[in-house]
C-alpha positions in Angstrom: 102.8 -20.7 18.0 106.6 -20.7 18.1 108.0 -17.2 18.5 109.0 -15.6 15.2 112.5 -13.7 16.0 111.7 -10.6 13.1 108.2 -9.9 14.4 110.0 -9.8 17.9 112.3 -7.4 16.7 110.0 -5.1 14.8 107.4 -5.5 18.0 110.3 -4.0 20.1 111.6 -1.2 17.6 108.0 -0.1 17.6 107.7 0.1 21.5 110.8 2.0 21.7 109.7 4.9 19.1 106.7 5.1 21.0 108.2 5.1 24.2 110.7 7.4 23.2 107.6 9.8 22.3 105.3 9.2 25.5 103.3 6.8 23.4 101.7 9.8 21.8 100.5 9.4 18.1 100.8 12.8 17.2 104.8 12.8 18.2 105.2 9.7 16.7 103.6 10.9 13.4 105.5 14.0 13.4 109.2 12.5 14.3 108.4 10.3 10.9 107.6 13.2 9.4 110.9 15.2 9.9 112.3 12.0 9.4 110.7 11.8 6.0 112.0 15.6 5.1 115.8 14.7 6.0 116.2 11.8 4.6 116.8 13.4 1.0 114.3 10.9 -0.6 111.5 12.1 -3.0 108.6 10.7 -1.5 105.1 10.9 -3.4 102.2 12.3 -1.2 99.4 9.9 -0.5 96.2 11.3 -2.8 92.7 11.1 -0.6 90.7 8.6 -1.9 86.8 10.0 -2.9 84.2 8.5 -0.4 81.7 6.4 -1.4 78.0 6.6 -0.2 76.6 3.4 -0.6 73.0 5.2 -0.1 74.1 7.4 -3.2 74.9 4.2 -5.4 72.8 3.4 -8.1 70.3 0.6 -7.3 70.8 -2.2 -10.3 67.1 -2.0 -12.2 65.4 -5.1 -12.1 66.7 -6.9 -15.3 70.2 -6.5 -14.2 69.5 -8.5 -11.2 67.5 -10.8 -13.2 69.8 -11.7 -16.0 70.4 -10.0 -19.3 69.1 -11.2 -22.3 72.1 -13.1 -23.6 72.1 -14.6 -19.9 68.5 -16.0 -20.6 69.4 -17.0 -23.7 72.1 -19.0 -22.6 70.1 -20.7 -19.4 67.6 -22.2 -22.6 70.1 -24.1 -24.7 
């Protein structure tokens, strides 16, 4: 694969923020954070998205999995 000179550069930038915070996540996170406050910007907070059970989830009934009427209907012409 031939070396790709942006994904270099973004490969290093990235080391050096984490190096500059001992490779810990939680520095990391916060610098961006305070970053994030200074910068002036109006930012729009990330909303948590609802979990989904799949064991909660509605099984389909046993026509849907079979074909609706109008399917059927259409399989005889």
């Amino acid at each position: 694969m031939m070396p790709d000179p942006i994904v270099d550069e973004v490969r290093a930038i990235r080391d050096a923020i984490a190096k500059e915070h001992d490779y810990d996540i939680d520095a990391i996170f916060e610098a961006f954070r305070r970053l994030e406050e200074i910068s002036g910007r109006v930012t729009v907070p990330a909303v948590a998205r609802e979990s989904f059970d799949v064991h909660d989830a509605a099984l389909p009934d046993e026509g849907a999995a079979q074909g609706s009427t109008a399917d059927e209907a259409a399989r005889h012409r």
